[in-house]
KOLPA-76176 format. One record per residue (C-alpha): chain; x, y, z. Coordinates in nm, 2 decimals. Layout:
 chain   east  north     up
     A      X      Y      Z
...
This chain:
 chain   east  north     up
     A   0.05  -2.49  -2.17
     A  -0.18  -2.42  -2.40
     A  -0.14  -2.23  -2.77
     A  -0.21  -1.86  -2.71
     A  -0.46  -1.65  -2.92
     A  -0.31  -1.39  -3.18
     A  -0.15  -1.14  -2.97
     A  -0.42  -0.79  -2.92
     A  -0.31  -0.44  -2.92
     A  -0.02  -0.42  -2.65
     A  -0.10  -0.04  -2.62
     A  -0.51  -0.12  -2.57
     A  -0.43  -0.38  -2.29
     A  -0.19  -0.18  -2.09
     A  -0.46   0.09  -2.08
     A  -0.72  -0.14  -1.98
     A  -0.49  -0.30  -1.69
     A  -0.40   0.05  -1.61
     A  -0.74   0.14  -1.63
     A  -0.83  -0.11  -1.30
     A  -0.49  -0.07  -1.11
     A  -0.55   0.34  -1.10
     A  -0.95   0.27  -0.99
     A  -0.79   0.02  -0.70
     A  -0.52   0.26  -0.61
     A  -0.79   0.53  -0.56
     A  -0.96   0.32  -0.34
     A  -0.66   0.17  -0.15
     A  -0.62   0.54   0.02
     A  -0.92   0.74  -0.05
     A  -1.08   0.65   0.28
     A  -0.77   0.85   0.45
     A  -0.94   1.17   0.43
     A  -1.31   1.06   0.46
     A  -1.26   0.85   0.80
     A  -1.41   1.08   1.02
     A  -1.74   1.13   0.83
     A  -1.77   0.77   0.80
     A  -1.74   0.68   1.18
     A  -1.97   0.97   1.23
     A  -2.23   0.81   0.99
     A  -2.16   0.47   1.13
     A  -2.26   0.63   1.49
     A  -1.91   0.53   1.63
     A  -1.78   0.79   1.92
     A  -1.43   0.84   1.96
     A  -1.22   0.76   2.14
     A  -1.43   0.48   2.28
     A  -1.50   0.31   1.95
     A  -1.19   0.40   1.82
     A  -1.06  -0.01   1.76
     A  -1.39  -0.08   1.59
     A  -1.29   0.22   1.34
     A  -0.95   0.14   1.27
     A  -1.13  -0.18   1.13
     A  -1.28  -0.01   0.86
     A  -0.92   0.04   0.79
     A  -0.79  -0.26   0.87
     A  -1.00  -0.49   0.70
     A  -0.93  -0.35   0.39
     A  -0.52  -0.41   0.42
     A  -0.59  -0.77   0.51
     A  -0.78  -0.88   0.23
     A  -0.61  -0.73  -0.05
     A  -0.25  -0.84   0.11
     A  -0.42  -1.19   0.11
     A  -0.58  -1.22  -0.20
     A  -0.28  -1.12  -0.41
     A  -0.13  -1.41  -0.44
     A  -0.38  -1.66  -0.50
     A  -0.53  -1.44  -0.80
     A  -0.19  -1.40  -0.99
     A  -0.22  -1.78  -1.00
     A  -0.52  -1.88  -1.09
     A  -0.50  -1.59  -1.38
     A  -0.18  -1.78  -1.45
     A  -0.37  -2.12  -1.50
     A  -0.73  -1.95  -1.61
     A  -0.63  -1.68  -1.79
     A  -0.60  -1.25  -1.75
     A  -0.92  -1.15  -1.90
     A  -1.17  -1.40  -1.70
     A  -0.97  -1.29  -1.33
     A  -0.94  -0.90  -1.44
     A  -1.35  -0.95  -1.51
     A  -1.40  -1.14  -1.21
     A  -1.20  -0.89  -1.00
     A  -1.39  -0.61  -1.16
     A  -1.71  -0.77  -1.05
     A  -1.62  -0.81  -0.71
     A  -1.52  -0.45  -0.68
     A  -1.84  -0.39  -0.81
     A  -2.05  -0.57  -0.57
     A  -1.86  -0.45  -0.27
     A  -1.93  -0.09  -0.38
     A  -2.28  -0.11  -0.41
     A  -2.27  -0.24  -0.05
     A  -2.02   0.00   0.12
     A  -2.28   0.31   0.07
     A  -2.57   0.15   0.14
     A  -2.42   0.02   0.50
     A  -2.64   0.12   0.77
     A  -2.41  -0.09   1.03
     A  -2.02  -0.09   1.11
     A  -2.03  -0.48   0.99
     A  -2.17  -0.45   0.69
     A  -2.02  -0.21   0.55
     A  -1.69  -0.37   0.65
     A  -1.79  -0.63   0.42
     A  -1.85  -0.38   0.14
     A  -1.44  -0.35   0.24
     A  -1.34  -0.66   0.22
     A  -1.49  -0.70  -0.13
     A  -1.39  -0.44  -0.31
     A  -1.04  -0.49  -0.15
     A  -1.06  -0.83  -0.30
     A  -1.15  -0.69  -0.63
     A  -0.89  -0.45  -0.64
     A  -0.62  -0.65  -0.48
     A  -0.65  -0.87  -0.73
     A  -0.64  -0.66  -1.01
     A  -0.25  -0.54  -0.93
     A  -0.07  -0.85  -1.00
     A  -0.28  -0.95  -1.31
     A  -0.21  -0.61  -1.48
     A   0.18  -0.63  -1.40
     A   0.13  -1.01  -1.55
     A  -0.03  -0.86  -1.86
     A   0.25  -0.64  -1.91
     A   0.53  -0.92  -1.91
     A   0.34  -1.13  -2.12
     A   0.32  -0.89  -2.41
     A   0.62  -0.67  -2.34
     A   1.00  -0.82  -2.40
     A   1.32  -0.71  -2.19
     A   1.40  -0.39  -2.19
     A   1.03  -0.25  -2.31
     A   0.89  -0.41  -1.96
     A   1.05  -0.22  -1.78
     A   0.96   0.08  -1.91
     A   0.58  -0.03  -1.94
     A   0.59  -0.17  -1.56
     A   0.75   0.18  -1.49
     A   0.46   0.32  -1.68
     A   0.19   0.13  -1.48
     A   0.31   0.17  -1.15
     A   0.34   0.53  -1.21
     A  -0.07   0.55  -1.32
     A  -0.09   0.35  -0.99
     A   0.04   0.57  -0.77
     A  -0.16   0.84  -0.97
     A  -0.47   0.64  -0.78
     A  -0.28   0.72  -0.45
     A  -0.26   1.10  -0.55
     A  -0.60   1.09  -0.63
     A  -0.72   0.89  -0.40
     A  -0.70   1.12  -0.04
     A  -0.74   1.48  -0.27
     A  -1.06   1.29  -0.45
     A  -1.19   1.17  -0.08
     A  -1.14   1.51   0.10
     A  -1.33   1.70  -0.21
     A  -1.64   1.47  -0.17
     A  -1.59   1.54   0.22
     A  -1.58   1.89   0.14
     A  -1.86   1.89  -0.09
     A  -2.07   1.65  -0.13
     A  -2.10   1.31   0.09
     A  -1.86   1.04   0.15
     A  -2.11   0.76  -0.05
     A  -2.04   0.94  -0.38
     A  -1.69   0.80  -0.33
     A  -1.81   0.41  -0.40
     A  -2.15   0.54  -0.57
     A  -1.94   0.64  -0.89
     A  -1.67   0.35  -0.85
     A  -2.00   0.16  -0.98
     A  -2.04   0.30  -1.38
     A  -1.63   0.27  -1.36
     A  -1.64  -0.12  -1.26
     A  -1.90  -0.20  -1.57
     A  -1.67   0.03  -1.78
     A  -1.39  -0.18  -1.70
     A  -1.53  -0.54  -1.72
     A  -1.67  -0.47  -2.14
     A  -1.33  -0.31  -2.20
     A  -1.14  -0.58  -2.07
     A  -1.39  -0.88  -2.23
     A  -1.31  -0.71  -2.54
     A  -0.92  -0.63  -2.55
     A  -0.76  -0.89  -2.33
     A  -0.67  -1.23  -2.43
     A  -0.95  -1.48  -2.32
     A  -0.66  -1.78  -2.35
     A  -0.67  -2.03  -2.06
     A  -0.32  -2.02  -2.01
     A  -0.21  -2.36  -1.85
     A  -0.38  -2.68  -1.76
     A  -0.20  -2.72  -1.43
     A  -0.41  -2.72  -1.09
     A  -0.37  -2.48  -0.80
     A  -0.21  -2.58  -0.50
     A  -0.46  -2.51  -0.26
     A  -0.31  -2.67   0.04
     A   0.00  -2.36  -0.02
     A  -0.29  -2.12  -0.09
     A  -0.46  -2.24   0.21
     A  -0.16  -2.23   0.42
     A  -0.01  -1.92   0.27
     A  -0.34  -1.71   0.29
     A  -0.37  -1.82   0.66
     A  -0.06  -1.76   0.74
     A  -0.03  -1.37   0.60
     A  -0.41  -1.30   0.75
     A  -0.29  -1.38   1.08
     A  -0.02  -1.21   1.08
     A  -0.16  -0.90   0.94
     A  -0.41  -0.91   1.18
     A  -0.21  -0.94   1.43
     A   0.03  -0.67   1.31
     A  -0.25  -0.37   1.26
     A  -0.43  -0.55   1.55
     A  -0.12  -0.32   1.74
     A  -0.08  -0.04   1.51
     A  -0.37   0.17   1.69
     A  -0.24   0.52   1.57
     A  -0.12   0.75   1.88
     A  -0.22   1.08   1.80
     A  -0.32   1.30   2.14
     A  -0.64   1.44   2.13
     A  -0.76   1.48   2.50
     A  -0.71   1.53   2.92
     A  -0.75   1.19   2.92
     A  -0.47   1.08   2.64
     A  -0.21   1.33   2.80
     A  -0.25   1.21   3.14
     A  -0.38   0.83   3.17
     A  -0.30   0.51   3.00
     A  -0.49   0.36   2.69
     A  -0.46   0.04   2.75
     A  -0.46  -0.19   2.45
     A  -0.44  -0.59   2.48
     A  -0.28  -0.74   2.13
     A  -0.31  -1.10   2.02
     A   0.01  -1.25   2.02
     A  -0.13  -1.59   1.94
     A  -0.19  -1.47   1.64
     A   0.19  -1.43   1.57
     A   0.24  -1.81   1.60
     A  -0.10  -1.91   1.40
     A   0.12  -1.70   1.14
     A   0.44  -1.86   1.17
     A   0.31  -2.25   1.22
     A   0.13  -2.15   0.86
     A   0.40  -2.04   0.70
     A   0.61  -2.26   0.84
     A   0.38  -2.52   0.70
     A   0.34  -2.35   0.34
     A   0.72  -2.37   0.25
     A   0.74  -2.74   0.39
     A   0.41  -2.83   0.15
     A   0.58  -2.61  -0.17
     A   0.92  -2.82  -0.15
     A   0.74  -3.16  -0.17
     A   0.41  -3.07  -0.43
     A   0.49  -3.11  -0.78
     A   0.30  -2.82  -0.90
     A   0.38  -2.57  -0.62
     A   0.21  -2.19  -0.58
     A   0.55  -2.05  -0.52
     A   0.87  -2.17  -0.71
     A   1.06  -2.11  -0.36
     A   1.42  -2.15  -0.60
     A   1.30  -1.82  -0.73
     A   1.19  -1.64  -0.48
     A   1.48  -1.71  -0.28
     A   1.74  -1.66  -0.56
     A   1.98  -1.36  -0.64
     A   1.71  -1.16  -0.82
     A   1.37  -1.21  -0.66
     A   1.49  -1.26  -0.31
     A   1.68  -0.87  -0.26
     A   1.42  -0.74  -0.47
     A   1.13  -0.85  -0.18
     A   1.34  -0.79   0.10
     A   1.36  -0.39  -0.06
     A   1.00  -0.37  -0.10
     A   0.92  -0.47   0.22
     A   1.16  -0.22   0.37
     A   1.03   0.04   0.11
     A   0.65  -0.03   0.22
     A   0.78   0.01   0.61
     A   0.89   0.36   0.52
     A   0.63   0.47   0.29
     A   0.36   0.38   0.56
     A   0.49   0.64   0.77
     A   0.53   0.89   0.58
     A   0.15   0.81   0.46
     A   0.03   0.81   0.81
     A   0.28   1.11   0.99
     A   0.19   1.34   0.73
     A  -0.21   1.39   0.75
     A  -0.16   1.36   1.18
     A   0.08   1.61   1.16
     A  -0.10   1.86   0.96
     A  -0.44   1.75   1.13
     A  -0.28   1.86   1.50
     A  -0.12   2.14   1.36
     A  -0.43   2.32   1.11
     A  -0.70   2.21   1.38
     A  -1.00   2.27   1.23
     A  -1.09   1.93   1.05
     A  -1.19   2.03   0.69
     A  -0.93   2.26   0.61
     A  -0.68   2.00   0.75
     A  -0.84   1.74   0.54
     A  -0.77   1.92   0.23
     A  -0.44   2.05   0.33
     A  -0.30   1.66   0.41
     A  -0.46   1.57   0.08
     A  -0.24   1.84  -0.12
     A   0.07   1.73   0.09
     A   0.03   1.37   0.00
     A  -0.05   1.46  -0.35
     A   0.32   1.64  -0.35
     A   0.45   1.27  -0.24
     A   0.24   1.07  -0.43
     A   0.24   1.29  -0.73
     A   0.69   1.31  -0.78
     A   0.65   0.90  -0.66
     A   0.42   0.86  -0.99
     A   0.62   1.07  -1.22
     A   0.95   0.91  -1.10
     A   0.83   0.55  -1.11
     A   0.82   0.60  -1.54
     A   1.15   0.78  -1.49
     A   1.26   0.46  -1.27
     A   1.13   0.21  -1.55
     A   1.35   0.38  -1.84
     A   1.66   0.37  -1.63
     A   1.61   0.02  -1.58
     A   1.57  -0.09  -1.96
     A   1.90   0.16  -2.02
     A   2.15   0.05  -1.70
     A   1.95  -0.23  -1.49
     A   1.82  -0.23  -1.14
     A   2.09  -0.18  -0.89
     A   2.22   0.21  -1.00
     A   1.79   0.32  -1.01
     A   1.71   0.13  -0.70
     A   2.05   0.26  -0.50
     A   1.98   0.62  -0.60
     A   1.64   0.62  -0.56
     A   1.69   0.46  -0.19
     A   1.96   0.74  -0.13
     A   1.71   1.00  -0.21
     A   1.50   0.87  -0.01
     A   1.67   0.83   0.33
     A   1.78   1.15   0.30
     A   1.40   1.35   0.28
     A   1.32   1.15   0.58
     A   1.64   1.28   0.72
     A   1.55   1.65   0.63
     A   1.17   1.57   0.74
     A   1.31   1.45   1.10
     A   1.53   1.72   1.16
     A   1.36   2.02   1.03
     A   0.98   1.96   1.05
     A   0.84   2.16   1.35
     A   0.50   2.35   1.38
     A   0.67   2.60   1.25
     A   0.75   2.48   0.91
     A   0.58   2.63   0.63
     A   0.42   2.40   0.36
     A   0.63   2.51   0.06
     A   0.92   2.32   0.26
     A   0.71   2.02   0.34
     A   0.60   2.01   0.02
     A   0.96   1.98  -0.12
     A   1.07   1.72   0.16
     A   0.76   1.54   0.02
     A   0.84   1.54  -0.38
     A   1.19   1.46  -0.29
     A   1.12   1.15  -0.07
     A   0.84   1.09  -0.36
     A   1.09   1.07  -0.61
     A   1.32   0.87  -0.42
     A   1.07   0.59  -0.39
     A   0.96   0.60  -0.73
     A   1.29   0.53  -0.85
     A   1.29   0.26  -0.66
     A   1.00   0.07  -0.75
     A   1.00  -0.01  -1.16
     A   1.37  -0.14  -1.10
     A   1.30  -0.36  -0.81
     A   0.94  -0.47  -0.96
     A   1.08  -0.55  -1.34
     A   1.33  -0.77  -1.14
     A   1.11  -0.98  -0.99
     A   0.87  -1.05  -1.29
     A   1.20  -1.07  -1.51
     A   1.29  -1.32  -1.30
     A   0.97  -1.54  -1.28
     A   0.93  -1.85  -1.50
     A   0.68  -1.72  -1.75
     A   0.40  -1.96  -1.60
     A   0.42  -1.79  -1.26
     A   0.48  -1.39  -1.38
     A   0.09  -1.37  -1.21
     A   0.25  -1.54  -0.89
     A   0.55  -1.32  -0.87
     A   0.38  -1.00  -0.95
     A   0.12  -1.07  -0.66
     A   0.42  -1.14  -0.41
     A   0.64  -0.83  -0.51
     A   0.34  -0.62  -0.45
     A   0.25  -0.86  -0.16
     A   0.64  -0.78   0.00
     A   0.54  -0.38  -0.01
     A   0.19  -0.45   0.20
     A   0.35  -0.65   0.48
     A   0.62  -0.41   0.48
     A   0.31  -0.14   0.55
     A   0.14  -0.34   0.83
     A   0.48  -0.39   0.99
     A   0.59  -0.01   0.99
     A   0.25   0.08   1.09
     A   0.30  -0.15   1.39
     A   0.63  -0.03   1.47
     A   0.52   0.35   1.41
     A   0.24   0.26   1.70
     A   0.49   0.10   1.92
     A   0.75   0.38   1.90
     A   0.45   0.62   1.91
     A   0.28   0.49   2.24
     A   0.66   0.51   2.41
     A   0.78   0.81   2.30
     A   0.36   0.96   2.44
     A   0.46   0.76   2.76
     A   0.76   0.96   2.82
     A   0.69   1.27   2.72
     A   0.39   1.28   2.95
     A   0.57   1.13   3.26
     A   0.74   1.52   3.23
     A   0.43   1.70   3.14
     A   0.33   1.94   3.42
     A  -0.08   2.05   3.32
     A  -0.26   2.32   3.48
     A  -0.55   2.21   3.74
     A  -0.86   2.22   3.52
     A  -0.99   2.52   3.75
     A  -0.76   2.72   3.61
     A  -0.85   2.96   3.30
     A  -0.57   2.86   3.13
     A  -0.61   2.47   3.14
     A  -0.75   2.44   2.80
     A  -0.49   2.62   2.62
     A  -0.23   2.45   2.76
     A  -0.35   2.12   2.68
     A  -0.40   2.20   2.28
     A   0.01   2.36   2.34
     A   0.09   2.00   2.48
     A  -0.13   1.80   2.26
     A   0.07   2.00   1.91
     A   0.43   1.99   2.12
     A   0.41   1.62   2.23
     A   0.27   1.50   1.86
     A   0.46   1.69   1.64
     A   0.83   1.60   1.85
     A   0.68   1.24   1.83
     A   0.66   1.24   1.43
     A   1.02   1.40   1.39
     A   1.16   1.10   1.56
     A   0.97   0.83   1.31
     A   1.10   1.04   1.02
     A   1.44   0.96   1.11
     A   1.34   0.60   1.20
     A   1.19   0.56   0.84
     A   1.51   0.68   0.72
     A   1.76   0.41   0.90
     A   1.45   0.19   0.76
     A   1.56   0.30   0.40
     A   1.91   0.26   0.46
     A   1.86  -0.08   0.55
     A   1.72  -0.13   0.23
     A   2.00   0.08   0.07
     A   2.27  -0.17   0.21
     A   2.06  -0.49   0.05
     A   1.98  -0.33  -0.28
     A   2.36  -0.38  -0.28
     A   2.30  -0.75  -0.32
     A   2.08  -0.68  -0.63
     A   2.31  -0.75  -0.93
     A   2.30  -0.49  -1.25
     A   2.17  -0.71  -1.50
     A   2.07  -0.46  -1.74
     A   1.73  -0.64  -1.97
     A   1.84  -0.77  -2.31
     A   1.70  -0.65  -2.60
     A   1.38  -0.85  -2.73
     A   1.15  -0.83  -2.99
     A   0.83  -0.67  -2.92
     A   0.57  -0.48  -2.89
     A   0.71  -0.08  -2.73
């Protein structure tokens, strides 16, 4: 490895890092309250066009779940500042072409680009803070960045549902444009330009790796067309929906393939003894979980207030100020999480944190009706916020704690990597579950004939009885979710972070 440069101001760099991981968590959800406008724009009709739309979606998830990886490496090889630049270009360039997209294809390229950008910027900034923070100070300064992170997911669907409100959708990606160049100088001046190592990337694991988590997430949200009832036609026939379970063993040869290829390479992507060890290894496994439950709640929440408010704007802000409740206790909590961790270690944080968690998805299943006001949603929300905010500094510090210094860029992309599978598989499941439970509950649905005056009420009584009973049941499916995780986050030892010299 080669000499590093004369350490910069610790406190300038984690703002700058921060800086791009808020502007990619912003635009990781802010298309959750601007859909509709967008496939309206687009010219896309629903419900007929409705698996083109989920693209717009979809496409986003795939790319910055794939790229993850592959930039933590080569910014552990190259160096931070030239991928946080190059990221920050990317995003650039795919914002400029989102707006401007006067077809459903392009614009999903606009997507996949600024996805790209600002997949890749998460792992890098977690990698800048362990290079210039020491156990127990990381913890608290990953705490501290995932916190402004999720800040970008409380801003993100409030932020989109204002522009919807009052402005236009474009303004969304015209003003991420002055942010980008904002970003790129600041981080050419502050960051270290050292080229960290003089070791190659493996691109048959990337190759194998990146092929085999496309596929699968393709595959996965390929399923995870979101069963909301919105029509005659949804209450009383059959939307048939043809998967691609190909895809599932494209995903498993390639993967398959990838940890074959890392045992025998003498420079691998992945140091598999690490990421299967007694740190690393729980650590994933309670992301993943932790994703699969946070998706839901993501998801259930806007559908729920959508069927219940009606009219469209009003609902859009409303689901926005619910998820900020969430979002905003998960941000706060996620600092709270990282002190903890540099004070007592991972396990106590992470068990806690899981407990609160299950048991606001417990609450949320068994109490949530259309009858609930928002002041008790809104509760139920912080409190399952703050439950997974505890959870994520602990398990996060663990896993770049635990990775050889050489591979913290690596390590940071998987544990954040772990999380987004997690989503694409609970989203899957939450479709699955959703397009039974629909099933059934029609089968004992008894509609008036249309003739009859009171058809149309009846159907919007069925369509806010049927959806709303749906989502209480995946709230208490998210929690057995969590308690899974609660029962391997007993397997996460509590190492508490020895004291280092540092920067705090």
């Amino acid at each position: 490895m080669t000499a590093r440069a004369p350490a910069r101001s610790p406190g300038l760099a984690l703002a700058v890092v921060a800086f791009g991981v808020f502007v990619a968590g912003d635009d990781l959800l802010v298309v959750s309250t601007m859909l509709r406008p967008i496939i309206g724009d687009l010219g896309l009709v629903l419900p007929d066009d409705i698996d083109d739309a989920t693209w717009i979606v979809n496409v986003y998830l795939i790319a910055y779940v794939a790229v993850m990886p592959l930039a933590g490496r080569l910014s552990d090889i190259v160096g931070r500042r030239a991928v946080v630049v190059g990221a920050l270009a990317v995003f650039l360039v795919g914002s400029i072409v989102v707006p401007v997209a006067d077809s459903l294809s392009v614009l999903l390229i606009g997507r996949a680009l600024t996805a790209i950008g600002g997949g890749a910027l998460i792992p890098v900034g977690m990698a800048v803070v362990g290079d210039i923070y020491t156990e127990p100070r990381r913890a608290r300064a990953l705490g501290l960045l995932a916190g402004i992170g999720t800040l970008g997911w409380v801003w993100g669907p409030l932020y989109g549902a204002l522009l919807v409100r009052f402005l236009t959708w474009q303004w969304q990606f015209y003003l991420n444009i002055p942010l980008a160049l904002l970003g790129i100088a600041a981080a050419w001046l502050v960051l270290d330009p050292t080229r960290r190592s003089i070791a190659r990337v493996d691109w048959a694991g990337a190759i194998l790796l990146t092929t085999g988590l496309v596929a699968l997430s393709v595959a996965l949200l390929s399923e995870a067309r979101i069963q909301s009832v919105s029509g005659l036609e949804e209450l009383t026939g059959d939307n048939g929906h043809v998967g691609g379970p190909w895809l599932y063993a494209v995903a498993a040869a390639a993967i398959i393939g990838f940890l074959l290829v890392e045992r025998r390479v003498a420079d691998p992507l992945i140091d598999l003894d690490t990421l299967f060890g007694p740190l690393t290894g729980p650590a994933m496994v309670i992301n993943a979980l932790l994703g699969a439950g946070l998706v839901i709640a993501m998801v259930d929440v806007p559908l729920y207030v959508n069927v219940v408010e009606g009219d469209l704007k009003r609902s859009a802000v409303l689901a926005g100020g619910m998820l900020t409740a969430l979002t905003g206790a998960m941000a706060l909590a996620s600092y709270v999480g990282g002190r903890l961790t540099s004070r007592i270690g991972y396990r106590i944080p992470t068990l806690a944190g899981l407990v609160l968690a299950a048991s606001a998805f417990t609450l949320m299943g068994a109490v949530w009706d259309t009858t609930t006001n928002h002041t008790t949603m809104a509760v139920h929300l912080a409190m399952l916020g703050t439950g997974i905010g505890l959870v994520i500094a602990p398990t996060t510090a663990a896993v770049v704690d635990d990775a050889p210094p050489d591979r913290r860029g690596t390590f940071a992309g998987l544990v954040i990597q772990s999380r987004l599978v997690g989503f694409s598989v609970g989203l899957a499941g939450l479709t699955a579950w959703g397009t039974h439970r629909f099933n059934q509950l029609r089968s004992d649905l008894e509609l008036p004939s249309l003739s009859d005056p009171a058809a149309r009420s009846a159907i919007a009584e069925a369509e806010v009885e049927i959806t709303t009973s749906a989502l209480a049941e995946t709230f208490l499916g998210a929690a057995v979710v969590l308690a899974l995780a609660l029962g391997v986050g007993f397997l996460l030892h509590s190492r508490t972070p020895g004291p280092g010299p540092g920067p705090d």
